[in-house]
KETIZA-570955 format. One line per field, with one value per residue: residue number from 1; residue in one letter; chain; x, y, z of N, C-alpha, C in turn. Coordinates in steps of 0.02 Angstrom, whole numbers. Layout:
// KETIZA-570955
seq	[NUM,...];
type	[a,...];
mol	[A,...];
n_xx	[X,...];
n_yy	[Y,...];
n_zz	[Z,...];
ca_xx	[X,...];
ca_yy	[Y,...];
ca_zz	[Z,...];
c_xx	[X,...];
c_yy	[Y,...];
c_zz	[Z,...];
//
This chain:
// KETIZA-570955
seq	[1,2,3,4,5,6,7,8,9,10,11,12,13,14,15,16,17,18,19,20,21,22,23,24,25,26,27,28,29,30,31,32,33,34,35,36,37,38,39,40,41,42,43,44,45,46,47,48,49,50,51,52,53,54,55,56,57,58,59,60,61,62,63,64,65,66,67,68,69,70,71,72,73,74,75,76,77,78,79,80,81,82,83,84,85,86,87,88,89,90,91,92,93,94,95,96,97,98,99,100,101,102,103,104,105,106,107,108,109,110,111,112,113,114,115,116,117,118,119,120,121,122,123,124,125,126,127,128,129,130,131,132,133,134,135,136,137,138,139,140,141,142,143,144,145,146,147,148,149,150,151,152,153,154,155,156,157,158,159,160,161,162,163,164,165,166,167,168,169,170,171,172,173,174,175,176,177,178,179,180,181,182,183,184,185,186,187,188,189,190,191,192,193,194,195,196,197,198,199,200,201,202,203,204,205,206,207,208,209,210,211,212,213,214,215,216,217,218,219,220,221,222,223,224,225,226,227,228,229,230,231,232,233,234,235,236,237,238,239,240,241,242,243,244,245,246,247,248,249,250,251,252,253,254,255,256,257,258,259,260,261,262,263,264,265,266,267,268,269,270,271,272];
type	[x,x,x,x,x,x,x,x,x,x,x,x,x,x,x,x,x,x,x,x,x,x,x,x,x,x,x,x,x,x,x,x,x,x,x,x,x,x,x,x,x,x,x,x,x,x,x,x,x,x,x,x,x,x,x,x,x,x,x,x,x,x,x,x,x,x,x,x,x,x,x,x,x,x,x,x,x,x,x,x,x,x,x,x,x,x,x,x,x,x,x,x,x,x,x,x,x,x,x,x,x,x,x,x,x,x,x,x,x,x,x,x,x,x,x,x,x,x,x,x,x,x,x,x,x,x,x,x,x,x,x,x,x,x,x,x,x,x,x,x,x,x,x,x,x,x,x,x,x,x,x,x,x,x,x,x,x,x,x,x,x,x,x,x,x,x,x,x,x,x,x,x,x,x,x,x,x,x,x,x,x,x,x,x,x,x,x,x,x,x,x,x,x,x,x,x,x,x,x,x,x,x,x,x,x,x,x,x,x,x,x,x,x,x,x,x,x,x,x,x,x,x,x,x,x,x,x,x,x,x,x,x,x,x,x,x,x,x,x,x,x,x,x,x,x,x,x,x,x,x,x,x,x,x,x,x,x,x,x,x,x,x,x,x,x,x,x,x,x,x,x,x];
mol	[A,A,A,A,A,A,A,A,A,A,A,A,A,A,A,A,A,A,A,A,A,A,A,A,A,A,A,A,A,A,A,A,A,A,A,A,A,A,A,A,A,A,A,A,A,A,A,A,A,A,A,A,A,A,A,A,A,A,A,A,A,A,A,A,A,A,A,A,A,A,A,A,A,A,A,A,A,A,A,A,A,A,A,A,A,A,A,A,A,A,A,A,A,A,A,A,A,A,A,A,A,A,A,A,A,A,A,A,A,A,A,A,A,A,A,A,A,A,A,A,A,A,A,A,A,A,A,A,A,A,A,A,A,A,A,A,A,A,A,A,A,A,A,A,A,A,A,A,A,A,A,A,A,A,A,A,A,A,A,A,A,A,A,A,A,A,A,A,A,A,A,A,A,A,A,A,A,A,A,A,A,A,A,A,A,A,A,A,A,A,A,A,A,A,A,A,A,A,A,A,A,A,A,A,A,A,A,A,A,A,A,A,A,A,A,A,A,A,A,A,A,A,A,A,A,A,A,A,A,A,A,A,A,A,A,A,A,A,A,A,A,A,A,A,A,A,A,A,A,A,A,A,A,A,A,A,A,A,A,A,A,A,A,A,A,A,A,A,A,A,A,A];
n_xx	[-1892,-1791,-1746,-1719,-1790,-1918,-1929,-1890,-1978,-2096,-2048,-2083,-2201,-2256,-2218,-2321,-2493,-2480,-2534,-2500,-2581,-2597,-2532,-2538,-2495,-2504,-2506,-2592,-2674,-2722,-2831,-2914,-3058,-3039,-2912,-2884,-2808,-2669,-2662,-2685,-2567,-2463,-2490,-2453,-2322,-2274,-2303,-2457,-2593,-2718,-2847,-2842,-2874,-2981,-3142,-3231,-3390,-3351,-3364,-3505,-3404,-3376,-3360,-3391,-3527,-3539,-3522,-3391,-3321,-3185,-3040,-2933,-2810,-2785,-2651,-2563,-2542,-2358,-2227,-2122,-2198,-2215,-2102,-2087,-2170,-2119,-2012,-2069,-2174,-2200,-2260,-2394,-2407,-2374,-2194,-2032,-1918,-1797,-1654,-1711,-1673,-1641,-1699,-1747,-1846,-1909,-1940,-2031,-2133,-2216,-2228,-2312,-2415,-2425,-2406,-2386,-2414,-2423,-2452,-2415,-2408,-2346,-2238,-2185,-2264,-2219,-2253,-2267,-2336,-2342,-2407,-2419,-2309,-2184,-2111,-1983,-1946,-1997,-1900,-1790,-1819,-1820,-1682,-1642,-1722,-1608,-1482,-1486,-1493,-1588,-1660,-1737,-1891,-1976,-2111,-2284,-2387,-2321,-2272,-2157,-2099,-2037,-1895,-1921,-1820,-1789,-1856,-1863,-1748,-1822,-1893,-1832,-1752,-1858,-1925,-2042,-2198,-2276,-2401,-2549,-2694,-2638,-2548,-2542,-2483,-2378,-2289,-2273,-2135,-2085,-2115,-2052,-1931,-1854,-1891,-1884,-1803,-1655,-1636,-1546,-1405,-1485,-1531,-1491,-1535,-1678,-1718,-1673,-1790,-1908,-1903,-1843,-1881,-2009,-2080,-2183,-2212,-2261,-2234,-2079,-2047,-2108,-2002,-1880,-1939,-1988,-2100,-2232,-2237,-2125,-2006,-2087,-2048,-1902,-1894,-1954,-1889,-1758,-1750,-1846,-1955,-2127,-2301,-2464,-2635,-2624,-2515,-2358,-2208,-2047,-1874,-1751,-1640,-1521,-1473,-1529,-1634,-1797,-1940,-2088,-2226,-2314,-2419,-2445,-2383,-2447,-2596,-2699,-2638,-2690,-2681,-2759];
n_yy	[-8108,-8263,-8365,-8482,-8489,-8487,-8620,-8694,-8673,-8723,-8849,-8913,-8881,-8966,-9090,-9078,-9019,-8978,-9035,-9090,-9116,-9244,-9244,-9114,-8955,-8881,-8808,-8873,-8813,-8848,-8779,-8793,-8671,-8593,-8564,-8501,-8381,-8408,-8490,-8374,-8326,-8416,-8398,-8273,-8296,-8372,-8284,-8266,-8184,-8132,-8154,-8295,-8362,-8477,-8507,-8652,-8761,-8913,-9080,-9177,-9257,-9426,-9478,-9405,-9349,-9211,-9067,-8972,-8798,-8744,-8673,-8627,-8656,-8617,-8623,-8555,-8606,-8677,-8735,-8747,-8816,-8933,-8985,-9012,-9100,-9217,-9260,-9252,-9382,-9539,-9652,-9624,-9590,-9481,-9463,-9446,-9351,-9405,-9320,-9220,-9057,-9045,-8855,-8722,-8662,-8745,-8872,-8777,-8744,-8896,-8925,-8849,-8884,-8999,-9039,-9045,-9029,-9039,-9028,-9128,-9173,-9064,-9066,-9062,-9144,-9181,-9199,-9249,-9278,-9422,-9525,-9543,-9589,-9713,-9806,-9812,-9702,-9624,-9621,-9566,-9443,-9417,-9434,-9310,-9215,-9241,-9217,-9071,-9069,-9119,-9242,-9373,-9493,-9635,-9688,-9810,-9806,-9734,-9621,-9468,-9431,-9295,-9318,-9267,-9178,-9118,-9038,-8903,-8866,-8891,-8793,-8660,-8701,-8674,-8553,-8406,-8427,-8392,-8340,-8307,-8403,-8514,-8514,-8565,-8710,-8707,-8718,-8651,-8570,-8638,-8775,-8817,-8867,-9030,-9101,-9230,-9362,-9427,-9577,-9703,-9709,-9780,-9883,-10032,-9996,-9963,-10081,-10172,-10110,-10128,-10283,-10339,-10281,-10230,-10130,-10027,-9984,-9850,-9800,-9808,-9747,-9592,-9598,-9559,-9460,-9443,-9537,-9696,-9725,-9722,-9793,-9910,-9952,-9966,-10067,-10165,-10180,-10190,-10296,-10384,-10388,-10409,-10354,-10329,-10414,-10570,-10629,-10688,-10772,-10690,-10706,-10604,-10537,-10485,-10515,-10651,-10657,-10704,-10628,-10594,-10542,-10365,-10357,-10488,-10496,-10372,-10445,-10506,-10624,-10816,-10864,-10800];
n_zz	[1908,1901,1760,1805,1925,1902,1856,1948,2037,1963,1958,2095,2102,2016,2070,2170,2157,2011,1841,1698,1523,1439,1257,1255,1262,1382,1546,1700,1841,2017,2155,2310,2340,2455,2440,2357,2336,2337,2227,2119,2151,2115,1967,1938,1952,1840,1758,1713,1702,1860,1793,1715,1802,1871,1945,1985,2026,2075,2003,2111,2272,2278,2393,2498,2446,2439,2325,2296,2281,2195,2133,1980,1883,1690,1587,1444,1286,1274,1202,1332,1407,1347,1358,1486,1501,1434,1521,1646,1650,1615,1502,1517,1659,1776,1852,1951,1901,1840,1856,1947,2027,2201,2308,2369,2322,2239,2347,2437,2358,2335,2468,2504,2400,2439,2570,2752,2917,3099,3268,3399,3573,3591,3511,3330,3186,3023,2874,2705,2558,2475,2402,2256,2190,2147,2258,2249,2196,2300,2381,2325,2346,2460,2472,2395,2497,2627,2542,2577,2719,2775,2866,2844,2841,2756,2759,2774,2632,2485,2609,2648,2801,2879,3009,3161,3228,3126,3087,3102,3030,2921,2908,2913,2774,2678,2690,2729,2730,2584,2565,2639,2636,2674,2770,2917,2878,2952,3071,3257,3307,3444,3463,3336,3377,3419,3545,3595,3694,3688,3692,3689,3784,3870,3856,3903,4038,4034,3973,4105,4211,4132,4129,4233,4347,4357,4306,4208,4026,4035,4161,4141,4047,4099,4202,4140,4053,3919,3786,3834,3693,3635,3705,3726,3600,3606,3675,3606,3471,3525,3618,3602,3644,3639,3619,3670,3626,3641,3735,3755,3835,3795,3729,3775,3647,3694,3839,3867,3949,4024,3983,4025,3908,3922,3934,3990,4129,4191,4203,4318,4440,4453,4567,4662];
ca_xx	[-1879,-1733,-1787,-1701,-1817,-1968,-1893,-1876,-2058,-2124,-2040,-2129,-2289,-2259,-2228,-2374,-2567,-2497,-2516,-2471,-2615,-2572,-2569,-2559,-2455,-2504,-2520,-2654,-2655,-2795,-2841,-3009,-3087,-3038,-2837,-2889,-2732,-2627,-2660,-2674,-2483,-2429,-2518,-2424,-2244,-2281,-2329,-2526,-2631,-2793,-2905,-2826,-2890,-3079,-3173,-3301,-3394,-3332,-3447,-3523,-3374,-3399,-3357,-3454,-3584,-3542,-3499,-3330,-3290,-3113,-3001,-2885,-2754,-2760,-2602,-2596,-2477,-2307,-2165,-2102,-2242,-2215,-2029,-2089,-2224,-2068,-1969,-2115,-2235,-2181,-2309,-2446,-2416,-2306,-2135,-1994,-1869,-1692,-1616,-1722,-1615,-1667,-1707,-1801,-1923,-1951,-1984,-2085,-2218,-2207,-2255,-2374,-2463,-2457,-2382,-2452,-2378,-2459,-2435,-2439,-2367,-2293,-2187,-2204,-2250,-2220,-2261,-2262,-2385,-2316,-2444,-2422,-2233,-2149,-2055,-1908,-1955,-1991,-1809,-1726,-1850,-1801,-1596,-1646,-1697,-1560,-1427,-1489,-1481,-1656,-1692,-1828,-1910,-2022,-2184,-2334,-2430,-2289,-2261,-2125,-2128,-1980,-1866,-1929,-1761,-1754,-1920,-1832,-1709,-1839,-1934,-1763,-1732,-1912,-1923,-2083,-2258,-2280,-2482,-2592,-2739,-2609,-2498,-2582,-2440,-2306,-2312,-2262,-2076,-2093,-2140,-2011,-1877,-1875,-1924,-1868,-1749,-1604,-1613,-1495,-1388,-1510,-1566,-1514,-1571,-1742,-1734,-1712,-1834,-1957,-1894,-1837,-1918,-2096,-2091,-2229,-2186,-2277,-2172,-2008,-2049,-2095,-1942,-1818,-1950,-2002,-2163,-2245,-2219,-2036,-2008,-2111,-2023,-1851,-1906,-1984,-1832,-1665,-1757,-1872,-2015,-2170,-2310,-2534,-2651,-2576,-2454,-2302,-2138,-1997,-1824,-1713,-1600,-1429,-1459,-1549,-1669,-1861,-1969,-2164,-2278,-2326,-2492,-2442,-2351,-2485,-2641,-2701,-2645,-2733,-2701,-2776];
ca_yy	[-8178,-8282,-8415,-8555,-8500,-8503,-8683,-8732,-8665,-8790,-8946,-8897,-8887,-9037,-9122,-9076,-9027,-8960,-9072,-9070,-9163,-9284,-9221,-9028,-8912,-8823,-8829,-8846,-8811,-8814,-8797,-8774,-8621,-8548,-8570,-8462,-8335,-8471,-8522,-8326,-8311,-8458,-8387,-8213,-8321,-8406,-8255,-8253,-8120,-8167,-8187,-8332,-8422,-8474,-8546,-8705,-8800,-8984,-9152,-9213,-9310,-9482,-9504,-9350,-9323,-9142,-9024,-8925,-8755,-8735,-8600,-8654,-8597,-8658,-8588,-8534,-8663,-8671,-8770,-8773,-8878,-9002,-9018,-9036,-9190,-9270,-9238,-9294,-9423,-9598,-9686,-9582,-9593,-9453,-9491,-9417,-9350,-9421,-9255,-9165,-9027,-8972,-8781,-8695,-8629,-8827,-8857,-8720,-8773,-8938,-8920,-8802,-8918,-9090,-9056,-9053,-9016,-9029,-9017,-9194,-9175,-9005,-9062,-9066,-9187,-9168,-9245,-9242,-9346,-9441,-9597,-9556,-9611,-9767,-9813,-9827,-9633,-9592,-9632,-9515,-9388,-9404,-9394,-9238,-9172,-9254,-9185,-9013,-9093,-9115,-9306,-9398,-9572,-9666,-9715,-9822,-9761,-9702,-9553,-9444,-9390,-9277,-9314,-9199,-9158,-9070,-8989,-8799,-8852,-8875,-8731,-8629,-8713,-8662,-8488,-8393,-8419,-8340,-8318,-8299,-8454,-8555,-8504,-8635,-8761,-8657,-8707,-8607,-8598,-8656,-8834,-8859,-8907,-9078,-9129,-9330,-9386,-9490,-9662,-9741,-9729,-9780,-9961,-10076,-9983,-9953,-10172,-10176,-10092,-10165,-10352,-10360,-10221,-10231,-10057,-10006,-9918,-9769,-9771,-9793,-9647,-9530,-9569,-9544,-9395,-9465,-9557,-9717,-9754,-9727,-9833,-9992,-9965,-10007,-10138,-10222,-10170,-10193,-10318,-10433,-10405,-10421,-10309,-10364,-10468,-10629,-10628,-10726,-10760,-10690,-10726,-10553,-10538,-10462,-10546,-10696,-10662,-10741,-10575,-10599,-10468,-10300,-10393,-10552,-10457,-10338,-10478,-10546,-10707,-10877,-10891,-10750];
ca_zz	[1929,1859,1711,1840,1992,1889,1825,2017,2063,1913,1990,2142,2079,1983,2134,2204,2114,1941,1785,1597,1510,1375,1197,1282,1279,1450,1635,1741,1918,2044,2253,2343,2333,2512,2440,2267,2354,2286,2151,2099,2172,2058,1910,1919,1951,1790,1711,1681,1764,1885,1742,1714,1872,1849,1981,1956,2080,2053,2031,2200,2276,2295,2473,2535,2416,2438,2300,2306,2236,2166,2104,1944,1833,1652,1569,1368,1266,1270,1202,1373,1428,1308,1359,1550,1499,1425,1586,1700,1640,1557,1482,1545,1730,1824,1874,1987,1860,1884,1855,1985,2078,2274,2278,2412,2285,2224,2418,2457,2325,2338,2546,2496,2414,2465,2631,2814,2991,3142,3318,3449,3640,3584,3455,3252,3144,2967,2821,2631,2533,2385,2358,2175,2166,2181,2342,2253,2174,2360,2409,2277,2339,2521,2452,2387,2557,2645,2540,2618,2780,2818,2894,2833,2841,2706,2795,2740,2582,2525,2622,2705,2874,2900,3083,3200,3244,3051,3059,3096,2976,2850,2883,2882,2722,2627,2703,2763,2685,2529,2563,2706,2655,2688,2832,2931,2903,2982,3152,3284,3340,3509,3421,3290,3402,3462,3623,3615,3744,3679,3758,3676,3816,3933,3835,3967,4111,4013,4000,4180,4239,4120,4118,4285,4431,4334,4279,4155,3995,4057,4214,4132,4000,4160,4225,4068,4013,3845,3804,3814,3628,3631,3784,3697,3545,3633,3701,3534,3433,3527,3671,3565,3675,3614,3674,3619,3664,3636,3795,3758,3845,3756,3768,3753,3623,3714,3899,3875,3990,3987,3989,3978,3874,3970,3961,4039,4160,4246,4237,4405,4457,4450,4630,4696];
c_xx	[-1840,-1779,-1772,-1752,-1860,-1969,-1916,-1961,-2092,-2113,-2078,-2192,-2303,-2256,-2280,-2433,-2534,-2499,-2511,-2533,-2579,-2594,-2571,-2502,-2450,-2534,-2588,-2652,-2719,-2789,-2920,-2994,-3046,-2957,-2817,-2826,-2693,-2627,-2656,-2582,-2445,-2453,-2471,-2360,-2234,-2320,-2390,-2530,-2715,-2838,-2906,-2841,-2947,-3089,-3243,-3314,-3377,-3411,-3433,-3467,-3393,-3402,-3388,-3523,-3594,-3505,-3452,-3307,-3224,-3089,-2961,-2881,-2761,-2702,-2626,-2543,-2451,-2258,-2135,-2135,-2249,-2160,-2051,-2132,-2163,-2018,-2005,-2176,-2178,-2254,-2372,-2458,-2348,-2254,-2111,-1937,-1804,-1658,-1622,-1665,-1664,-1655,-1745,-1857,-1953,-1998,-2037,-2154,-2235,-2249,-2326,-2430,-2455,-2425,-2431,-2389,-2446,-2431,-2447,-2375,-2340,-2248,-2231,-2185,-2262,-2217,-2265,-2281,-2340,-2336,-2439,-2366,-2226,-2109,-1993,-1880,-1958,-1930,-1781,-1764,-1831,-1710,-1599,-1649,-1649,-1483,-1437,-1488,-1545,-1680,-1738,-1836,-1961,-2084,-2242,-2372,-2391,-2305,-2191,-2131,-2054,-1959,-1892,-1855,-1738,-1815,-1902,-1785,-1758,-1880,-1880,-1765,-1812,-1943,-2007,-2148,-2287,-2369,-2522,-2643,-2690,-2544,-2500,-2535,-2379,-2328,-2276,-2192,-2037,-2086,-2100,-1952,-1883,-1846,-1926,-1835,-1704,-1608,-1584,-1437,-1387,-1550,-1574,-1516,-1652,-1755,-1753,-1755,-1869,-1971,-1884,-1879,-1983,-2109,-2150,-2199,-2201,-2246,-2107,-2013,-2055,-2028,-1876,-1845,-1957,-2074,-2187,-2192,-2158,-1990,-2030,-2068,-1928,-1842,-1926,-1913,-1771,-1692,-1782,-1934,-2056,-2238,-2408,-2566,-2642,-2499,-2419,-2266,-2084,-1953,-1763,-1667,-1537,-1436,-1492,-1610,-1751,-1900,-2025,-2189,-2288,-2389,-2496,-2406,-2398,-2552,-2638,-2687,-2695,-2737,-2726,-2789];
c_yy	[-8214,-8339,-8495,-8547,-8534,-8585,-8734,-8732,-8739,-8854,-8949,-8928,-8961,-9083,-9132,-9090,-9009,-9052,-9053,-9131,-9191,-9252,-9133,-8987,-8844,-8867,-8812,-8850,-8803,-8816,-8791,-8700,-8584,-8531,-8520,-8408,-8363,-8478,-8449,-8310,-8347,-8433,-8316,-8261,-8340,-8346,-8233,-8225,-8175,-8192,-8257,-8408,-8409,-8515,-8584,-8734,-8870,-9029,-9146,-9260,-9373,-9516,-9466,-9353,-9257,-9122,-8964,-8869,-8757,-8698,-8641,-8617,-8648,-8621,-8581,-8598,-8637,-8711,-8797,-8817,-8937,-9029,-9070,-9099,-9236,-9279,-9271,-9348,-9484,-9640,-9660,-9570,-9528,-9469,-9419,-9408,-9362,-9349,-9199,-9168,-9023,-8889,-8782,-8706,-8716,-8860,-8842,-8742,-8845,-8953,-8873,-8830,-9002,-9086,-9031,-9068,-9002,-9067,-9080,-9182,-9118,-9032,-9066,-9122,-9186,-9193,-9219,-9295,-9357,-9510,-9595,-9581,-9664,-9770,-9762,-9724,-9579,-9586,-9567,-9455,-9370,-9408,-9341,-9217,-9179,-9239,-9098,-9027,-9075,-9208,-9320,-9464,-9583,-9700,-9756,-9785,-9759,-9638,-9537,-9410,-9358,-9286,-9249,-9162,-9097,-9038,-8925,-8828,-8832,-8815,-8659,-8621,-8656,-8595,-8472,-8430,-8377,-8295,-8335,-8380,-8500,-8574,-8557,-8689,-8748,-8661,-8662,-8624,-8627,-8730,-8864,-8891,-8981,-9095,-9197,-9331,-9445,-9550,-9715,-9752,-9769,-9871,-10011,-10062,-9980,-10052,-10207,-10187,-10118,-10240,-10372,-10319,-10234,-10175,-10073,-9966,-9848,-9745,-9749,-9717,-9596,-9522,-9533,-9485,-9408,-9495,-9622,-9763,-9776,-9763,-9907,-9987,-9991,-10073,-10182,-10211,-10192,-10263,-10376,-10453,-10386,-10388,-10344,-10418,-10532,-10636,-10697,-10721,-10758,-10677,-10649,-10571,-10531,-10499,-10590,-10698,-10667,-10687,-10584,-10540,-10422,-10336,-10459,-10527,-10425,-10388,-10508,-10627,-10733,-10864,-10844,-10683];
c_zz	[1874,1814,1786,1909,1982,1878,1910,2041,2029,1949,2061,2129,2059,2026,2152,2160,2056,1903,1728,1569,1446,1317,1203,1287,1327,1515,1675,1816,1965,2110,2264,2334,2399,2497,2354,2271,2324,2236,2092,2084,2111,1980,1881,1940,1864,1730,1669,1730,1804,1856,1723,1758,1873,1906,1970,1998,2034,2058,2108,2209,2323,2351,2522,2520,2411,2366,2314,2266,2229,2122,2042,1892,1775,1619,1493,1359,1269,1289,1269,1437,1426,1331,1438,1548,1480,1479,1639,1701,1590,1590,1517,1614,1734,1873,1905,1940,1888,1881,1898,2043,2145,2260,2340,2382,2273,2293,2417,2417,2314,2428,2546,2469,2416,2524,2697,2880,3032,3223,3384,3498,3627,3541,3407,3223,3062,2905,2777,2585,2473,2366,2295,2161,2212,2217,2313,2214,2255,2385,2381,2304,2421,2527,2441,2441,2587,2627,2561,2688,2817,2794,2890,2851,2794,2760,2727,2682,2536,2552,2661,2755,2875,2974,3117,3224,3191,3036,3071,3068,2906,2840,2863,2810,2669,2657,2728,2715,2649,2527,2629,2711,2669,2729,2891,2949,2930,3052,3191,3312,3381,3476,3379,3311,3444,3525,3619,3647,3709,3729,3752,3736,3867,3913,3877,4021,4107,4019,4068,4222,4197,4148,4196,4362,4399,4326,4223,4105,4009,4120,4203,4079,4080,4194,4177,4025,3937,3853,3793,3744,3616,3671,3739,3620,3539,3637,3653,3494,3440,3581,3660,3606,3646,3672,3619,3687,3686,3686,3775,3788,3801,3791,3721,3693,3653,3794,3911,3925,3977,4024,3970,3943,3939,4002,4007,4121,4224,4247,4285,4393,4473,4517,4654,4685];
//
């Protein structure tokens, strides 16, 4: 293995569970116990043998009260530990290095561990935790995918959810699963292609039928083959309707027209 893969693996990791402790000149890496395949795998990339990976049950955590076994790698020192704490930590917090490259391998362990796919209506939804970095660290981290041409969005927390549209790009991109406990987030192929319906063409016929025929969003999705969600989210976005308990009349943005809530809409009349 080349010095630059191993290099790429690291920013991975670093991404994800490894850390560099302050004052240290080595890495520590850890998972649950049932993921100890892992953390073995990363231990021989990096050059230590199995012995190397000790397993300890953890304190009781504080939101269970349960006790957790866990597998972990401490590494031996080395210089190039020390370089990577100066590379990824200011002032004792971990940062998103400006210099980081994209790489499969960075990917690959990086999804491996802080990432998460899973399966709603038959499509994939895919995410990539990064509450430890600032927004504005989340951005440069979703340029990185995007100059491989995998579409993301910044979500609450932060987090990224990759476009379903680029979820078989990104699995393309970060290749098979290197280990079995954790095959898991590799959904099934059927799944990675998306299944949304463009309805951009279809905006003011979707108005229409809401604002004017009394369509339901769950009617107009059945007819246009999309769902619900994607249907009310038209309509709040490009239409300025307003959807809750609080039934208001709102007044469209592009045709002026005075459109009550869904809710004001289907309750029974006063008179009868």
């Amino acid at each position: 293995m080349s010095d630059q893969t191993r290099s790429n693996i690291l920013d991975g990791l670093l991404l994800g569970d490894a850390y560099i402790p302050r004052n240290q000149s080595l890495l520590y890496f850890g998972q649950c116990g049932k993921n100890r395949e892992y953390v073995e795998l990363v231990a021989g990339v990096l050059g230590f043998g199995r012995e190397r990976v000790r397993d300890r049950v953890r304190l009781p955590d504080k939101r269970t009260g349960k006790a957790y076994v866990c597998s972990e790698l401490r590494t031996f020192s080395d210089p190039l530990f020390a370089r990577l704490r100066e590379r990824w930590y200011r002032d004792g917090k971990k940062v998103v290095p400006e210099d980081l490259k994209g790489s499969p391998e960075c990917v690959l362990h990086w999804f491996l561990c802080d990432g998460a796919c899973s399966v709603i209506r038959g499509g994939a939804h895919l995410m990539l935790c990064t509450d430890a970095f600032h927004p504005e660290e989340v951005e440069r981290l979703r340029s990185l995918l995007a100059s491989v041409n995998i579409e993301s969005s910044q979500t609450a927390g932060p987090r990224i959810r990759v476009r379903q549209k680029s979820v078989g790009r990104f699995y393309e991109y970060i290749g098979d699963c290197p280990v079995s406990c954790l095959a898991y987030k590799w959904v099934p192929l059927e799944n990675r292609t998306s299944r949304q319906t463009d309805l951009k063409p279809f905006y003011q016929q979707i108005h229409a039928l809401f604002a004017v025929s009394g369509w339901s969003c769950s009617r107009i999705a059945q007819e246009f083959g999309t769902n619900y969600y994607s249907v009310r989210y038209v309509l709040m976005n490009h239409f300025g309707i307003r959807f809750g308990k609080n039934a208001t009349t709102e007044t469209t943005c592009r045709e002026g027209v005075v459109a009550p809530s869904e809710t004001a809409r289907r309750a029974p009349s006063q008179d009868g």
